[in-house]
PDB file of N, CA, C and O in Angstrom:
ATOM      1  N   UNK A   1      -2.816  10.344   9.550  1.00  0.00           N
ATOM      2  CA  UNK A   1      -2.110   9.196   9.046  1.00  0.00           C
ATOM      3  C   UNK A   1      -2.687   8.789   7.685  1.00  0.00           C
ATOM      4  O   UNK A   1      -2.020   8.418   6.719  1.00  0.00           O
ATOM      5  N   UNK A   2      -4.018   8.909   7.746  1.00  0.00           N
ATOM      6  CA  UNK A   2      -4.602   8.224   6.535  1.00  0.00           C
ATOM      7  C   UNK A   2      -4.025   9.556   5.074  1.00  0.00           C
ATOM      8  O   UNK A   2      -3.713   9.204   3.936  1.00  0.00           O
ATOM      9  N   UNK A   3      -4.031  10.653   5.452  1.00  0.00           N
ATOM     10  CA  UNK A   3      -3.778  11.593   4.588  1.00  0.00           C
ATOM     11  C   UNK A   3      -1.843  11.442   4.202  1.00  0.00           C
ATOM     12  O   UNK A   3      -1.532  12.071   3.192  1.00  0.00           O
ATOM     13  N   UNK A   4      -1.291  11.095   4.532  1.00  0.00           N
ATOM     14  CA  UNK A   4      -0.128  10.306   4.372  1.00  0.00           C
ATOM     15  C   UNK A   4      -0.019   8.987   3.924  1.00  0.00           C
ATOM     16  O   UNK A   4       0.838   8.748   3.074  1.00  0.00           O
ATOM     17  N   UNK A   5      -0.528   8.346   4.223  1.00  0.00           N
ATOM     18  CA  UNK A   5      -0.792   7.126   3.091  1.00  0.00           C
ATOM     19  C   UNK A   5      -1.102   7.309   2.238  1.00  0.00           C
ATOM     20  O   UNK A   5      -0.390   6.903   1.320  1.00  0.00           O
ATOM     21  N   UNK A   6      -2.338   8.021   1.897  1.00  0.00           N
ATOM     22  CA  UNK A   6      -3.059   8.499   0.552  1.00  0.00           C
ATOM     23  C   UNK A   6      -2.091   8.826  -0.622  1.00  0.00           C
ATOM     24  O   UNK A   6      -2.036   8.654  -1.840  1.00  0.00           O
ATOM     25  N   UNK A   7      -1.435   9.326   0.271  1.00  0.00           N
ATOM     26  CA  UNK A   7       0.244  10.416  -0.534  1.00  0.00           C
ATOM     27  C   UNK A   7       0.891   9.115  -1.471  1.00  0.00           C
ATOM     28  O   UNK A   7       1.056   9.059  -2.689  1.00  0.00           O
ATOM     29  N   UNK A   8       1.128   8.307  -0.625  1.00  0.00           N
ATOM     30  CA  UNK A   8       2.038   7.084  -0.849  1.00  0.00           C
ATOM     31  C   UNK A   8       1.748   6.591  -2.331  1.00  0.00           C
ATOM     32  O   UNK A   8       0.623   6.748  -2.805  1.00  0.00           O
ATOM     33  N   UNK A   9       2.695   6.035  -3.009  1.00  0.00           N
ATOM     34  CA  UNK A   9       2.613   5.841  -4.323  1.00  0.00           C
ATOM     35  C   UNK A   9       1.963   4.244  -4.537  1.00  0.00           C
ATOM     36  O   UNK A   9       1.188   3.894  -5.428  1.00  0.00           O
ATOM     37  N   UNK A  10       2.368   3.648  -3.755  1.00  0.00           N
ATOM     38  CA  UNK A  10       1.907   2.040  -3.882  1.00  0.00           C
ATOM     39  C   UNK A  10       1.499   1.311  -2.331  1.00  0.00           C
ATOM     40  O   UNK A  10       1.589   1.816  -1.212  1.00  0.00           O
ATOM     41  N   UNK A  11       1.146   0.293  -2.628  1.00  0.00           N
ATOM     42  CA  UNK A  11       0.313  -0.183  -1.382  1.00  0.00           C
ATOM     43  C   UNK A  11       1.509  -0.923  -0.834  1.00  0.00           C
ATOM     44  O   UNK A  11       1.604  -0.998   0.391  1.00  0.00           O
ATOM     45  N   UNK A  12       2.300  -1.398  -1.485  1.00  0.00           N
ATOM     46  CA  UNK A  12       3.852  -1.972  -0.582  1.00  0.00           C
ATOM     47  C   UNK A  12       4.203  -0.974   0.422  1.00  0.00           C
ATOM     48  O   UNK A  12       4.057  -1.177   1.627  1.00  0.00           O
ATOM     49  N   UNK A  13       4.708   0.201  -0.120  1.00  0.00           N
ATOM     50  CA  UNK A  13       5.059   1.577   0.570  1.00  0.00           C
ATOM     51  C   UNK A  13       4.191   1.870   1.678  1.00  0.00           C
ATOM     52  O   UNK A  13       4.484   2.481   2.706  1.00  0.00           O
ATOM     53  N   UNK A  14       2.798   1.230   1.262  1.00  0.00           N
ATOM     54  CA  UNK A  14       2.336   2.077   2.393  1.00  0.00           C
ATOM     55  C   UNK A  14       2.074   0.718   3.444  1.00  0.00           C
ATOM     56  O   UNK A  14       1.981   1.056   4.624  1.00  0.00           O
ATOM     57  N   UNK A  15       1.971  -0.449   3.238  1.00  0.00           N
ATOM     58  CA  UNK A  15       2.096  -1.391   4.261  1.00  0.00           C
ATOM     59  C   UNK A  15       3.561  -1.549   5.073  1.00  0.00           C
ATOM     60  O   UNK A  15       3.684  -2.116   6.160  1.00  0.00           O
ATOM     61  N   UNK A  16       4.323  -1.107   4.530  1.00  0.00           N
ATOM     62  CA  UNK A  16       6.064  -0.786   5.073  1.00  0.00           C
ATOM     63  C   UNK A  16       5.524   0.368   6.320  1.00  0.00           C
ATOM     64  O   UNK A  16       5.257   0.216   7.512  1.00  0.00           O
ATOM     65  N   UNK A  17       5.516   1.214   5.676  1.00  0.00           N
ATOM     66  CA  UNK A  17       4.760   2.440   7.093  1.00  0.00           C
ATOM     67  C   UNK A  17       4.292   2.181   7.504  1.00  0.00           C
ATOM     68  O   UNK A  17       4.176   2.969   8.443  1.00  0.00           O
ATOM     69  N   UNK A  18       3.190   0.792   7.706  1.00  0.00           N
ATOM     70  CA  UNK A  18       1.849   1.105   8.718  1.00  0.00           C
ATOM     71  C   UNK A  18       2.641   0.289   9.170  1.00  0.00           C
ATOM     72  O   UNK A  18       2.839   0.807  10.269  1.00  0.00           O
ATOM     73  N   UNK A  19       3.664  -1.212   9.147  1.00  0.00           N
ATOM     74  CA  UNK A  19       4.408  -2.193   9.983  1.00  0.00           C
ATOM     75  C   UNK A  19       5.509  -1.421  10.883  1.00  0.00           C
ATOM     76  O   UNK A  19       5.484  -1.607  12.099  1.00  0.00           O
ATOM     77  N   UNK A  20       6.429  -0.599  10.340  1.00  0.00           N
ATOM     78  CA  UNK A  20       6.686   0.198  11.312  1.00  0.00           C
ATOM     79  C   UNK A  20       5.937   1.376  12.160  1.00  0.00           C
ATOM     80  O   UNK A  20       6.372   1.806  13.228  1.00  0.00           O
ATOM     81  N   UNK A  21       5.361   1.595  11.852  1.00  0.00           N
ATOM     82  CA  UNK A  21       4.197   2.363  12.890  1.00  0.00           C
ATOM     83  C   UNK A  21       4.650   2.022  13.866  1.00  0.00           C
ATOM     84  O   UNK A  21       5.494   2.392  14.682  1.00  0.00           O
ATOM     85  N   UNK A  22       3.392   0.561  13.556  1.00  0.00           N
ATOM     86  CA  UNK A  22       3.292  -0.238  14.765  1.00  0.00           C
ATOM     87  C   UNK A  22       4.097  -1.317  15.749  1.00  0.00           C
ATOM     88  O   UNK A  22       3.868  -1.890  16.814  1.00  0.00           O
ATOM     89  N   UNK A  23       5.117  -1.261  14.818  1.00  0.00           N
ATOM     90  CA  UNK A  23       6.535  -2.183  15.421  1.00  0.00           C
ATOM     91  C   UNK A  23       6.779  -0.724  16.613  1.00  0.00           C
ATOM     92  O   UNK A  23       6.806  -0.883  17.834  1.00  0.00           O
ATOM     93  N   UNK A  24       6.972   0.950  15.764  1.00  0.00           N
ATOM     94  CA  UNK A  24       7.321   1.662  16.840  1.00  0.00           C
ATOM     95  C   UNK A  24       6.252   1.678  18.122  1.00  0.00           C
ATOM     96  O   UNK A  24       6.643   1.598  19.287  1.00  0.00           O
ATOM     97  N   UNK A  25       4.944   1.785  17.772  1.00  0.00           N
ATOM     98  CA  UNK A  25       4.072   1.746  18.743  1.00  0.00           C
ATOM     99  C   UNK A  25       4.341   0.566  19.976  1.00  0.00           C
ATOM    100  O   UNK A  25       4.385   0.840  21.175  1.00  0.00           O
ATOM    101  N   UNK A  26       4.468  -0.477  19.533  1.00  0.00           N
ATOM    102  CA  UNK A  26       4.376  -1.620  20.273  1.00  0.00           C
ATOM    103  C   UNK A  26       5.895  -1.942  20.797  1.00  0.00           C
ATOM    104  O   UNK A  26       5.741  -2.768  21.696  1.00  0.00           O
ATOM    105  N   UNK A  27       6.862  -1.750  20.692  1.00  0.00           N
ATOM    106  CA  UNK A  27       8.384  -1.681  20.952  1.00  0.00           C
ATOM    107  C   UNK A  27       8.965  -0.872  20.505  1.00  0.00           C
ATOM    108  O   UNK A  27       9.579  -0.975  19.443  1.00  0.00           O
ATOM    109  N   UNK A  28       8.886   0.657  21.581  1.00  0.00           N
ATOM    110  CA  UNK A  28       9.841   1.661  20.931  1.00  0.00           C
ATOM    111  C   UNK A  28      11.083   1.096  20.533  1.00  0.00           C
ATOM    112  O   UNK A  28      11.688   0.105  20.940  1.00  0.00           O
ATOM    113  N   UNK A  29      11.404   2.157  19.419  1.00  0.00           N
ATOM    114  CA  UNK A  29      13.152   2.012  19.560  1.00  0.00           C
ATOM    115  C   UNK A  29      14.038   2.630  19.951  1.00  0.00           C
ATOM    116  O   UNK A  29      15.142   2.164  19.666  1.00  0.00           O
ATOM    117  N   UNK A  30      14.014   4.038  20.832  1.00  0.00           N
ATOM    118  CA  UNK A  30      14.539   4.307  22.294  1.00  0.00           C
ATOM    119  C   UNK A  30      14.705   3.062  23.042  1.00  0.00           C
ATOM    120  O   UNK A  30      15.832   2.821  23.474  1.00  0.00           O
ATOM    121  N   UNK A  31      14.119   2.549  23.178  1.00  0.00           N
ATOM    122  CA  UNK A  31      14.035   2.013  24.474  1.00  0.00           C
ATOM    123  C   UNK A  31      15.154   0.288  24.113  1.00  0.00           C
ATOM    124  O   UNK A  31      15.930  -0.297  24.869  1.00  0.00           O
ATOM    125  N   UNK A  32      14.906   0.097  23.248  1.00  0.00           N
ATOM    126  CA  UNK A  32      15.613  -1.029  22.643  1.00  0.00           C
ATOM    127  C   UNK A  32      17.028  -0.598  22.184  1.00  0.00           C
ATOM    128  O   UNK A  32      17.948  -1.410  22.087  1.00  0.00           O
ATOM    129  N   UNK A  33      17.172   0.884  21.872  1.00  0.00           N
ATOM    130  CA  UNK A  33      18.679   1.515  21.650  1.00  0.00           C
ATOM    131  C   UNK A  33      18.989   1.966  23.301  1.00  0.00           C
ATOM    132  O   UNK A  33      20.103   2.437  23.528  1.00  0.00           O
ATOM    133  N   UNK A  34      18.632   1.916  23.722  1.00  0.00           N
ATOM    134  CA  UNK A  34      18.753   2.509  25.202  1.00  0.00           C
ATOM    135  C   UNK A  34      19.383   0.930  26.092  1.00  0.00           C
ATOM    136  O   UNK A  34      20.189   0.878  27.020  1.00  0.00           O
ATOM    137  N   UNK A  35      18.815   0.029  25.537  1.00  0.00           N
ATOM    138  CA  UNK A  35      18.720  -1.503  26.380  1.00  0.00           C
ATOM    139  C   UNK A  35      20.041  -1.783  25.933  1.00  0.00           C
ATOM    140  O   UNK A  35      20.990  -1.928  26.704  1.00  0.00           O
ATOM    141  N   UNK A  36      20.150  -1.909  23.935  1.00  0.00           N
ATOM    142  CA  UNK A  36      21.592  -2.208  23.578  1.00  0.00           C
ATOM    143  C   UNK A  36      22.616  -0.947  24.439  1.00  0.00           C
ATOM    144  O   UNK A  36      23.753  -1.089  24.890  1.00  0.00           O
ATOM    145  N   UNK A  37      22.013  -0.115  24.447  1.00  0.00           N
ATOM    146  CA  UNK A  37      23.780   0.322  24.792  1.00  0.00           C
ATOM    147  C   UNK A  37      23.957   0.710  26.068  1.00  0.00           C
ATOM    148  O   UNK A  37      24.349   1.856  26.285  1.00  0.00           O
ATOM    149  N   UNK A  38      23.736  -0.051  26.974  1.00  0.00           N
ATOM    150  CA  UNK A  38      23.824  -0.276  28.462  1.00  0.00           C
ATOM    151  C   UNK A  38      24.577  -2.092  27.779  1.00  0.00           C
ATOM    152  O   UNK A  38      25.760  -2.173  28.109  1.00  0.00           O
ATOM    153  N   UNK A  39      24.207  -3.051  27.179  1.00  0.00           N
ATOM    154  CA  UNK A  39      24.371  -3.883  26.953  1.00  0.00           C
ATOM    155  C   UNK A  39      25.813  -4.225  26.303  1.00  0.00           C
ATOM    156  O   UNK A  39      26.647  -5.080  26.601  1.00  0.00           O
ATOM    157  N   UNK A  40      25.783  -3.191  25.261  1.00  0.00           N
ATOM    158  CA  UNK A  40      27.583  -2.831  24.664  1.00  0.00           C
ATOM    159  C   UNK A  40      28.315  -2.414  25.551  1.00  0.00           C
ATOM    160  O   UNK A  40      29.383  -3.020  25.630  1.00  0.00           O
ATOM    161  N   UNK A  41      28.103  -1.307  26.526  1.00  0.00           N
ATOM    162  CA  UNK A  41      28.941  -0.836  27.565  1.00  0.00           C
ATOM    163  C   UNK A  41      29.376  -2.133  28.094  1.00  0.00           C
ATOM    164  O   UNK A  41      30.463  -2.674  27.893  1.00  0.00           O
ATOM    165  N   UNK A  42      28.345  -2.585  28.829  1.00  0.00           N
ATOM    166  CA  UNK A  42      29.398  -3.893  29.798  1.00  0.00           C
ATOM    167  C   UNK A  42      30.271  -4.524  29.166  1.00  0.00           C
ATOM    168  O   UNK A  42      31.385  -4.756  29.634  1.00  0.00           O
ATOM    169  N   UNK A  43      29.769  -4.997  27.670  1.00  0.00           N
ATOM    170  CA  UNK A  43      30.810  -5.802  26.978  1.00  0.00           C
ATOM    171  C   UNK A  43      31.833  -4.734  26.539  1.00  0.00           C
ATOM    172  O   UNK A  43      32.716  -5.320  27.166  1.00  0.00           O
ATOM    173  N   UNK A  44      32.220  -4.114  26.229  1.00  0.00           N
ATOM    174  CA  UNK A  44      33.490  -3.264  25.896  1.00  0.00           C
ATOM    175  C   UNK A  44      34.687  -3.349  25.910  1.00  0.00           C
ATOM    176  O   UNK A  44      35.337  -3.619  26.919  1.00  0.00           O
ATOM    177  N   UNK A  45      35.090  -3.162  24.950  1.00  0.00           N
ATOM    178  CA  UNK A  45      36.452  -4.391  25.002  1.00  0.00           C
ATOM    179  C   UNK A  45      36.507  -5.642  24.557  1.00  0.00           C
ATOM    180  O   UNK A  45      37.428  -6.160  23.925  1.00  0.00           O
ATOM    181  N   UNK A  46      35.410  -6.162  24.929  1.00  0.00           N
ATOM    182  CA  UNK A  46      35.146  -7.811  24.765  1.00  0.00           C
ATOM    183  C   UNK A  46      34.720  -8.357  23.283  1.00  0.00           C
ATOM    184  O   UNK A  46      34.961  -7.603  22.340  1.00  0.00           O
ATOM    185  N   UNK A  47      34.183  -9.455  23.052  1.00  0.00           N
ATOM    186  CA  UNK A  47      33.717  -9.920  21.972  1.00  0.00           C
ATOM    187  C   UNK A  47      32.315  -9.402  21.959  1.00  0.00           C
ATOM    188  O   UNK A  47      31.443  -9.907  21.253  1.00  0.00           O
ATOM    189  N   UNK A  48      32.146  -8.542  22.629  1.00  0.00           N
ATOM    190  CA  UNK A  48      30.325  -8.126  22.477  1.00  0.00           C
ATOM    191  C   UNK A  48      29.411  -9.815  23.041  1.00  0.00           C
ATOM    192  O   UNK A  48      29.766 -10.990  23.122  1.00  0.00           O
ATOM    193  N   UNK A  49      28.516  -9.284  23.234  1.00  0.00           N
ATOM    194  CA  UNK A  49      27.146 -10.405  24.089  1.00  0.00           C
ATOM    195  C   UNK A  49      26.928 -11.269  22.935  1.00  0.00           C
ATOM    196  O   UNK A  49      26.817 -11.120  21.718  1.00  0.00           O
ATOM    197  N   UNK A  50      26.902 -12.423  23.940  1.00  0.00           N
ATOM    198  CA  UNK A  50      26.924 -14.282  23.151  1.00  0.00           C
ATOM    199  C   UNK A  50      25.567 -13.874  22.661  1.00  0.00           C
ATOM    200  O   UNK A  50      24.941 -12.877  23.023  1.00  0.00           O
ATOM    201  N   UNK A  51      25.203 -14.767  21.801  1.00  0.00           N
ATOM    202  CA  UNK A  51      24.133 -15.317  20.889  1.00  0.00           C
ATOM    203  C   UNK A  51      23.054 -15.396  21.971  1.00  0.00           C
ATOM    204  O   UNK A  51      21.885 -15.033  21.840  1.00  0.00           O
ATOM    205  N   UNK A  52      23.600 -15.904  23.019  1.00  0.00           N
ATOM    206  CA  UNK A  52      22.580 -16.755  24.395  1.00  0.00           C
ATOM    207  C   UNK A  52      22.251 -15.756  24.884  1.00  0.00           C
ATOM    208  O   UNK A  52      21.142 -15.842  25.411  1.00  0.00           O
ATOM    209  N   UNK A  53      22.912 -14.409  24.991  1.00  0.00           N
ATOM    210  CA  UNK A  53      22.704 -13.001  25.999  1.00  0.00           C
ATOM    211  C   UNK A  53      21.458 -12.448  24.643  1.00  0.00           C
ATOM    212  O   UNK A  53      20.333 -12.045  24.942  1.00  0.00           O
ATOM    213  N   UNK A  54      21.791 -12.513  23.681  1.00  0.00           N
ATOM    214  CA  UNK A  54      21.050 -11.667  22.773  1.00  0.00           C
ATOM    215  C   UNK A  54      19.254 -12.380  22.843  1.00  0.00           C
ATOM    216  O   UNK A  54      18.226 -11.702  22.835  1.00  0.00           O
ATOM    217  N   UNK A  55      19.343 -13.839  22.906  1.00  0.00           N
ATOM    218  CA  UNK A  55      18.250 -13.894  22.573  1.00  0.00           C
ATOM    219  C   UNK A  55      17.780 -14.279  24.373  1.00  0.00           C
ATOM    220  O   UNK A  55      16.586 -14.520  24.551  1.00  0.00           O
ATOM    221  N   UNK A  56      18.462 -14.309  25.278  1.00  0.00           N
ATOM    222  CA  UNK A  56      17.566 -13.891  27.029  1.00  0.00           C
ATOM    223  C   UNK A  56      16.768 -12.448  26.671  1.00  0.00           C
ATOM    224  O   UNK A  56      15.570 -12.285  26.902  1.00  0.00           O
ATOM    225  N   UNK A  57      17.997 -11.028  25.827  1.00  0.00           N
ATOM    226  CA  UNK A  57      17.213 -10.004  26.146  1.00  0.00           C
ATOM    227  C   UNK A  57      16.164  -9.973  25.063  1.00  0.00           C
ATOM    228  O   UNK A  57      15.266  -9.140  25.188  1.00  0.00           O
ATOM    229  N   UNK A  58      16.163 -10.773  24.019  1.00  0.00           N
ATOM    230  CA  UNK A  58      15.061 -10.782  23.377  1.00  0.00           C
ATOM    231  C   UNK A  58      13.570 -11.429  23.936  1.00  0.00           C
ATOM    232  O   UNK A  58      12.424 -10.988  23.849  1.00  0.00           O
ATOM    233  N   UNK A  59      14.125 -12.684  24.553  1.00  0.00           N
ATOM    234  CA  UNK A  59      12.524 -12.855  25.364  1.00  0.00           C
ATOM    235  C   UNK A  59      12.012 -12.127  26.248  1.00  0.00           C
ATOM    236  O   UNK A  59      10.844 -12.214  26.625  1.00  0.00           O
ATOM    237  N   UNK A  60      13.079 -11.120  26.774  1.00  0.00           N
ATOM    238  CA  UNK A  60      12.469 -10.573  28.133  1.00  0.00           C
ATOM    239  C   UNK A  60      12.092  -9.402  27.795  1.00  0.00           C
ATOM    240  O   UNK A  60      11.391  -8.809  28.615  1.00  0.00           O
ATOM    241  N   UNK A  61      12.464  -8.643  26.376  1.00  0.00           N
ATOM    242  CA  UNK A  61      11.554  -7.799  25.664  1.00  0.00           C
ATOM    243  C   UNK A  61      10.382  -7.783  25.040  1.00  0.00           C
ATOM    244  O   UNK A  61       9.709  -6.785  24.782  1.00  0.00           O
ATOM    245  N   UNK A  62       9.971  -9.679  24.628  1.00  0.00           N
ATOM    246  CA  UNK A  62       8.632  -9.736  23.956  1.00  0.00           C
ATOM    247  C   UNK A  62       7.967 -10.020  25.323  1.00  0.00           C
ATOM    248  O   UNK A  62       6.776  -9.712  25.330  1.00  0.00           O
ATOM    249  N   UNK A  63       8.443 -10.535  26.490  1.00  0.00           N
ATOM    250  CA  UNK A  63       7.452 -10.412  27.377  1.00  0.00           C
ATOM    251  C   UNK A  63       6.941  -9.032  28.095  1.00  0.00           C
ATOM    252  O   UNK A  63       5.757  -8.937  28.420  1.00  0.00           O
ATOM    253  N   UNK A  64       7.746  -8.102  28.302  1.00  0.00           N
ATOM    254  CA  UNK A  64       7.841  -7.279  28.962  1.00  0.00           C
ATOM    255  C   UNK A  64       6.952  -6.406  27.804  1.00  0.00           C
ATOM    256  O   UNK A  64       6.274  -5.631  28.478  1.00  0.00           O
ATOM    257  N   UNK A  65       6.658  -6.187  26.412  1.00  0.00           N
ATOM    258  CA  UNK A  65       6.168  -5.478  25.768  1.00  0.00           C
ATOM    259  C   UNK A  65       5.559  -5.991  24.988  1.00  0.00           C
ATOM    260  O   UNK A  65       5.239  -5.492  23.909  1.00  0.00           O
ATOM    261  N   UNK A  66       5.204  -7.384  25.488  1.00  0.00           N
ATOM    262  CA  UNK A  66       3.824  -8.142  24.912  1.00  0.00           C
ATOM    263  C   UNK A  66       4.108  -8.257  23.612  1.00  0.00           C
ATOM    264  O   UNK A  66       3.072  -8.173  22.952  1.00  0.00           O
ATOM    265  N   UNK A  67       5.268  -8.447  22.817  1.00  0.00           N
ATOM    266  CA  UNK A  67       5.290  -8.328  21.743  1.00  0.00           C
ATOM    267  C   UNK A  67       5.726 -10.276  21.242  1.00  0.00           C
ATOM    268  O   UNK A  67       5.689 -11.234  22.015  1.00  0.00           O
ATOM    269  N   UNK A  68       6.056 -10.295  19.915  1.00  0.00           N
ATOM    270  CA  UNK A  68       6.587 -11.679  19.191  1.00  0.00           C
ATOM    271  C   UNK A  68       7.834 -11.798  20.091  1.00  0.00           C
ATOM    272  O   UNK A  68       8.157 -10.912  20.883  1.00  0.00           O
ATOM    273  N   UNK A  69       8.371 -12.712  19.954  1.00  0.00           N
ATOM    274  CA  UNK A  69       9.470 -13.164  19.990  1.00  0.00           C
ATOM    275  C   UNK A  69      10.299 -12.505  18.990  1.00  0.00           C
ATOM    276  O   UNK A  69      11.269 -11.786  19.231  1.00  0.00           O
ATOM    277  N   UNK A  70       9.771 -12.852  17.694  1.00  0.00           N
ATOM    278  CA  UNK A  70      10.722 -12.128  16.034  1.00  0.00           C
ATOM    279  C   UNK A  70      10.360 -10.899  16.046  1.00  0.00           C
ATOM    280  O   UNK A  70      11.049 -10.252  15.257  1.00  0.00           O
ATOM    281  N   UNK A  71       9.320 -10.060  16.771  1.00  0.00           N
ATOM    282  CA  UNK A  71       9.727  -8.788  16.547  1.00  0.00           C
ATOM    283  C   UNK A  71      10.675  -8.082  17.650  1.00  0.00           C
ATOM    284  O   UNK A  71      11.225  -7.024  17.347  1.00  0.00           O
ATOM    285  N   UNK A  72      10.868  -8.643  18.900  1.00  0.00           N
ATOM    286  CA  UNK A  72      11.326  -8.590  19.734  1.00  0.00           C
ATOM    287  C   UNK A  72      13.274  -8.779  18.701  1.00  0.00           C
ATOM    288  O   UNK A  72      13.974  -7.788  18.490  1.00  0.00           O
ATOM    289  N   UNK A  73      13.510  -9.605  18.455  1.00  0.00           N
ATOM    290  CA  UNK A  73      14.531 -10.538  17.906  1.00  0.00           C
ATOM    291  C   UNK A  73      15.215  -9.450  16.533  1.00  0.00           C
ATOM    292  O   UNK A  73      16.342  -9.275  16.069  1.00  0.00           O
ATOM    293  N   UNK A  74      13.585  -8.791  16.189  1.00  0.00           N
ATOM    294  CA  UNK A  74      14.652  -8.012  14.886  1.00  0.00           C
ATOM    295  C   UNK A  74      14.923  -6.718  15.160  1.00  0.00           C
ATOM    296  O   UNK A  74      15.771  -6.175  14.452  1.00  0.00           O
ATOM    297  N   UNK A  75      14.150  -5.783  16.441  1.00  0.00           N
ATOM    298  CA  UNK A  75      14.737  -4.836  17.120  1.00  0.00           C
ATOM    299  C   UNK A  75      15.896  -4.839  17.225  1.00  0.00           C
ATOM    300  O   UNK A  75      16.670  -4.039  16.700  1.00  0.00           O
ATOM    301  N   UNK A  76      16.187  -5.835  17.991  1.00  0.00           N
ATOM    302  CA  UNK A  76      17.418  -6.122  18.449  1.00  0.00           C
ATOM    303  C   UNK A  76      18.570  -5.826  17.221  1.00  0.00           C
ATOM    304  O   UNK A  76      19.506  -5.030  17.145  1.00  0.00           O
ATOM    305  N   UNK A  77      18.122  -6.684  16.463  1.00  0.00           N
ATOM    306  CA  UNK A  77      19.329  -6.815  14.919  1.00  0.00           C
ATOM    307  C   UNK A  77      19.443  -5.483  14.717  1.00  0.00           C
ATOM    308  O   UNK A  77      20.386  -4.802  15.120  1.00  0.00           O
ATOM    309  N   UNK A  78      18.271  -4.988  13.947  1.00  0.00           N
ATOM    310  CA  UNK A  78      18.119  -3.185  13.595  1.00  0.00           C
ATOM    311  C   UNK A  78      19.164  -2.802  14.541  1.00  0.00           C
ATOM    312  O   UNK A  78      19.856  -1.975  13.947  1.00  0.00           O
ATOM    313  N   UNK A  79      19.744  -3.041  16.025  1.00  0.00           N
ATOM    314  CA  UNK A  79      20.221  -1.994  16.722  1.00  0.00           C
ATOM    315  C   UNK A  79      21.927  -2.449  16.651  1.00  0.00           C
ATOM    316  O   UNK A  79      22.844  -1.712  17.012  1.00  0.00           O
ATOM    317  N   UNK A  80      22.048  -3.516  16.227  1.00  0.00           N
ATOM    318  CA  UNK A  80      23.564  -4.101  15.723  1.00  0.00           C
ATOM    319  C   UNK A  80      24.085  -4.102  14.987  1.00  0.00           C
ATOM    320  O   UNK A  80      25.181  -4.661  15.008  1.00  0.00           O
TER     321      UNK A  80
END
C-alpha cells in the first residue's frame, strides 16, 4: 500500500485512497449493493423506499458494522 501511495502525485490523492480503503474495509460495498438491491426489488414498480426506509437501513448498517451514521448514510447514496 505504502508503495502505491508513494506513486501518488499529491497528498489529496492519496488521502482520497486511504478514506476509501477504509470506508471499503469497514463497510463493504458488496454488501451495501447487495442490501440496496434486495431493497429496489421490493419496491419495483413503486416510488422506490421513503426517506424513513432509507435512513432505518442506514442506522441498522452503522450499527451492525460499527460504523458512523454518515458513513453508513453515504454508502447508501453512492448506491442510488
Amino acid at each position: 500500500m505504502r508503495r502505491y501511495l508513494d506513486a501518488l502525485p499529491d497528498q489529496s490523492r492519496r488521502e482520497h485512497v486511504c478514506d476509501a480503503f477504509a470506508a471499503e474495509l469497514l463497510l463493504p460495498h458488496a454488501a451495501v449493493l447487495a442490501t440496496m438491491a434486495v431493497l429496489i426489488q421490493v419496491h419495483a414498480g413503486g416510488p422506490g423506499p421513503s426517506d424513513a426506509t432509507l435512513d432505518q437501513l442506514a442506522r441498522r448498517m452503522a450499527s451492525t458494522y460499527d460504523v458512523s451514521l454518515t458513513a453508513a448514510r453515504i454508502s447508501i447514496a453512492e448506491c442510488l
